[in-house]
N, C-alpha and C positions, 0 to 999 in steps of 0.2 A: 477397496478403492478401485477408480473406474479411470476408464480415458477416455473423453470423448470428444468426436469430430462430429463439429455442427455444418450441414449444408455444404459437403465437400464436393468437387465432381468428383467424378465415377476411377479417374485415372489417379488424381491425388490418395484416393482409399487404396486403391489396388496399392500402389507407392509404399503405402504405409500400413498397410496392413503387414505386406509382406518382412516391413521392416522391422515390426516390433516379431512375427512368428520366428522369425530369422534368429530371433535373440531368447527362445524360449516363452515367449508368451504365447494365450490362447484366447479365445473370446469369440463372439459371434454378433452377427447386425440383429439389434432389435428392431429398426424401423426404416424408412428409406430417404428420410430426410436427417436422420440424428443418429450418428451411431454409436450404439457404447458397449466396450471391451471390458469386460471384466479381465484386470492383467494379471494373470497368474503364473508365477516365477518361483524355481527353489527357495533362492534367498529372499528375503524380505525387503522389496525395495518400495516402498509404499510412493507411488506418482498420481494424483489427479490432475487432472489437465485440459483445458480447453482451446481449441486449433481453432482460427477463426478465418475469416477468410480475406483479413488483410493482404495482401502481397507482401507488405514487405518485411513479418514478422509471425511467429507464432505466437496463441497467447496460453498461457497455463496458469491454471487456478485450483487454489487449493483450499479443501473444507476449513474455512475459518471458524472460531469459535459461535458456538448455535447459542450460548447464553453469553452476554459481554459478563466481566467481571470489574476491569478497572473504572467502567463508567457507572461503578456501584461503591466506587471508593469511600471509606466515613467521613473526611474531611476534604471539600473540594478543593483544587487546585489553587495556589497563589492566595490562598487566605489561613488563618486559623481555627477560624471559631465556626464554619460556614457549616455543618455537618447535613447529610445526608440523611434522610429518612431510612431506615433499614428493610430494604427489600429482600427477601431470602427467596435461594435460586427458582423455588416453586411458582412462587408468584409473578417472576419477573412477567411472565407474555400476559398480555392486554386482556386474552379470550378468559383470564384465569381469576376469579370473582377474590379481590380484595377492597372489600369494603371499608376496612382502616387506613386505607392508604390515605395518608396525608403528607406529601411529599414539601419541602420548603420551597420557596420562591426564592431564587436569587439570580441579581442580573450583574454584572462588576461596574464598578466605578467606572473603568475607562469605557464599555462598551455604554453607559450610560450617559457618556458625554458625545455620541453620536458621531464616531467618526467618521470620515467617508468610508471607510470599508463595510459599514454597520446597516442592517435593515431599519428599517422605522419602528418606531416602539410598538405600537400596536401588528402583528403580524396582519389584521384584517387589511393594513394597507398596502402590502403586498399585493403589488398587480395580480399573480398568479402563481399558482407550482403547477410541479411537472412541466415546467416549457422552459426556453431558452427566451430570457427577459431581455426587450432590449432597452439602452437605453438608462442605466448602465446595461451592457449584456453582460448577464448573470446565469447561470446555468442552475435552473429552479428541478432538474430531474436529478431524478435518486436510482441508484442502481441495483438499489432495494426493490424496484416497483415502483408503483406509485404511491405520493406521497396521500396520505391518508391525513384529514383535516377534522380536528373535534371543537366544533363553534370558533373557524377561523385556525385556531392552533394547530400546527401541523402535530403530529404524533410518533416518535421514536419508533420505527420498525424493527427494534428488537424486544421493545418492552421496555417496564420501569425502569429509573433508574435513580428513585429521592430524592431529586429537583426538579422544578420547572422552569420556563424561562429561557432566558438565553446564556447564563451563566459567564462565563469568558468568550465567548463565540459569538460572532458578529449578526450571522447569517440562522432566521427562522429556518426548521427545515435541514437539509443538508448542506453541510460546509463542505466542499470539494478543495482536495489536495492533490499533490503529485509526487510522489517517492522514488527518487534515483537509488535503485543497489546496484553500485558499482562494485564488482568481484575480480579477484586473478587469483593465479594458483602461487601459493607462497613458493618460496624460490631460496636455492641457497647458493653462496657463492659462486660456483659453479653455471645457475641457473638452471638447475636440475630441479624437480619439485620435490619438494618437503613431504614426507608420509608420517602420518600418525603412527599411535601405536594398534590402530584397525587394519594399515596397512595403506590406509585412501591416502589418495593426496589431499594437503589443507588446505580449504579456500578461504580466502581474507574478505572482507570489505570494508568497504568507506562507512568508517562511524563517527558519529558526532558527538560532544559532551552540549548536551543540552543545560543553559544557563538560568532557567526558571525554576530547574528540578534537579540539575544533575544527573540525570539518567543518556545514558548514549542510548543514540536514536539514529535514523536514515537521514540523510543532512535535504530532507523533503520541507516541501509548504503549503501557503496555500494559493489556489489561482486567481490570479486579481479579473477583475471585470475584465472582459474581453480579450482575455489572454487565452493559447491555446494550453496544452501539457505538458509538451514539448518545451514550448518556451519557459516556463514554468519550472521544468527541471533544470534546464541550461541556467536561468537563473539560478535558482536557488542553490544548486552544487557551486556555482560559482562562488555565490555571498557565504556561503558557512565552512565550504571544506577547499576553496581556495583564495577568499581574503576576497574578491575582486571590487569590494567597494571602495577599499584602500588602496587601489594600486591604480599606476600613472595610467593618463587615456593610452598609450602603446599599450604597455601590459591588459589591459582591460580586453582592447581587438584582440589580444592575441589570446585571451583566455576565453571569450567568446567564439571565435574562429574554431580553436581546439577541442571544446566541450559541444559545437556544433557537429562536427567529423564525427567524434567520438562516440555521439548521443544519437546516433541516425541506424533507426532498425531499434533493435532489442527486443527481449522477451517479455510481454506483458507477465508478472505475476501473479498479478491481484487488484481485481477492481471492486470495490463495494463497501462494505460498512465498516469504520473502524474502532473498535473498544478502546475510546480515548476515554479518559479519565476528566474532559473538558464537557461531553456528552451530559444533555437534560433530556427532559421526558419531550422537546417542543425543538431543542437541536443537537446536531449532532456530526462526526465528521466523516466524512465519504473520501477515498482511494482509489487510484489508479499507481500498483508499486510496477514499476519495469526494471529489467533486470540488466545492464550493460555490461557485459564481459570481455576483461581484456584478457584472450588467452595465450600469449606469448610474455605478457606481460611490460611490454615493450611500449605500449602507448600511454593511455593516464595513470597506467600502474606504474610507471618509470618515476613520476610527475611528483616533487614533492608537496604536500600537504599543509594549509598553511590557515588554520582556524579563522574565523570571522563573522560578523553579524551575529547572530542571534545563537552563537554555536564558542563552548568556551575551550573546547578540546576537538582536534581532529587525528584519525590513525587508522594505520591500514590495521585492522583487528581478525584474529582468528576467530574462525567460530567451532563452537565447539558445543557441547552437549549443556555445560552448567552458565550458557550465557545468558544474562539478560537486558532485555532492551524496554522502551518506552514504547506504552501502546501496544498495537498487535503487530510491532515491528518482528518481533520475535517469529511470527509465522511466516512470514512475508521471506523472512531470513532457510528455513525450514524446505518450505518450500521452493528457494534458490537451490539449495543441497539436495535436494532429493533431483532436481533437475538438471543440474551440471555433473555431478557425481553419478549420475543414469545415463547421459552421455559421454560422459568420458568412457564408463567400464565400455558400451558394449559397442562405441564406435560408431553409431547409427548416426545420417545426416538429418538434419533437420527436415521435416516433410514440408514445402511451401506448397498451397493451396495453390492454384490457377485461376 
């Protein structure tokens, strides 16, 4: 595993170089615009990470799954009988010659009745990909690259996956979401933190019981037309992990007000392709998870938790080794720990780019 700082100045490196040497690591610059550390530590503390040149955040990104697996599921989502042609892991990338593939077509009922969130049936009518559409504005770029188009059809950049079509998913191409991981450090009467039996302390977060499946998930969605990601998370954490569709216009400002405060800065975790289980070979869902940390615990970790919209359980959840979530939440999750848990041990301040 690597760290690397893209397009730093010269003084933020120094910064930071010195900070991770300080704590036992080693590495050296490969080149002068990108540099990357192979980090090497006694213990095992596995971090990939990407430092961007935001101001007002770092970002860190961690190797996601290189084959999807749930977007290869035998029965798709929200039906019965809908199965999935059987891609076996070999075949799944495009360059890899499977001449049998005959994958099913399915679009769902409700995306079939065209509702405003939904593309036109035909993907040819799509103005374009790769660009920010406007009109509705739609954001038609993939963080995969570029979106790759087979007679109009845009094309899954992970490879097969037994369906074509738009399946559940509104949107040819990528669907964009946004995923709030809200964390704090479990706490015990005292307010002292809680340690396992590795000795760490245990981080919680905000989990959702998703009502389609059952499976808890990041109380995340998707971006409507011309919304930013930001807003998008302030939504969405509102509607599923604290009620805010049901609550009077007072409480509403006030829970907007609070998740505005709250939501400002964090750690990018993860932006790119996600192994949803909603994924065809023509769409698919794309990610931005951020990670918000309350580390006193004092601010939305105080804050009781009160399910809603499209979310049938909410709780502040440990994480732990035999957990599982919906989607590649699981990594997103992973990846939080390996990064909060790498800052707590060895006390290092965040490096902000200039």
């Amino acid at each position: 595993m690597g760290l690397r700082v893209c397009k730093p100045t010269p003084a933020g490196v120094t910064k930071f170089n010195k900070a991770l040497t300080g704590n036992g690591y080693t590495g050296t610059v490969v080149s002068e615009k990108c540099y990357h550390r192979q980090l090497q530590q006694p213990q095992k503390v596995p971090l990939y990470g990407h430092i961007s040149l935001d101001h007002s955040r770092n970002i860190y990104s961690t190797a996601i799954m290189s084959v999807h697996v749930k977007a290869r599921c035998k029965i798709y989502p929200r039906t019965k009988d809908v199965e999935r042609f059987k891609v076996p892991d070999d075949k799944v990338p495009w360059d890899v010659d499977f001449p049998e593939y005959s994958p099913i077509d399915f679009t769902s009922e409700t995306v079939k009745k065209q509702p405003v969130w939904a593309d036109p049936v035909d993907p040819n009518d799509v103005p374009a990909f790769n660009c920010i559409q406007e009109n509705p504005k739609v954001d038609r770029n993939s963080f995969e690259g570029e979106v790759q188009c087979v007679n109009g059809y845009p094309r899954n950049p992970r490879g097969r996956t037994g369906v074509t079509s738009r399946g559940s998913l509104g949107r040819w191409g990528p669907n964009h979401a946004a995923d709030p991981i809200v964390t704090r450090w479990k706490r015990d009467k005292d307010n002292e933190k809680v340690l396992g039996a590795d000795g760490k302390p245990i981080l919680q977060f905000v989990a959702v019981q998703r009502r389609d499946c059952g499976e808890w998930a990041l109380p995340g969605g998707m971006v409507d037309p011309g919304e930013n990601r930001t807003a998008t998370l302030i939504r969405e954490f509102g509607e599923e992990a604290m009620n805010s569709l049901e609550a009077s216009p007072e409480e509403k400002i006030c829970i907007k007000a609070e998740l505005e405060t709250f939501f400002k800065g964090g750690d990018a975790i993860y932006e790119g392709y996600v192994d949803d289980p909603r994924n065809t070979d023509n769409c698919w869902m794309e990610t931005k998870a951020i990670n918000f940390h309350d580390e006193k615990g004092s601010g939305l970790g105080a804050f009781n938790l009160h399910a809603g919209d499209d979310a049938a359980d909410v709780q502040w959840m440990d994480i732990s080794s035999t957990l599982s979530l919906y989607a590649s939440h699981i990594d997103f999750i992973k990846a939080t720990v390996e990064l909060r848990l790498w800052w707590e041990k060895f006390k290092v301040n965040k490096v902000m780019i200039d």
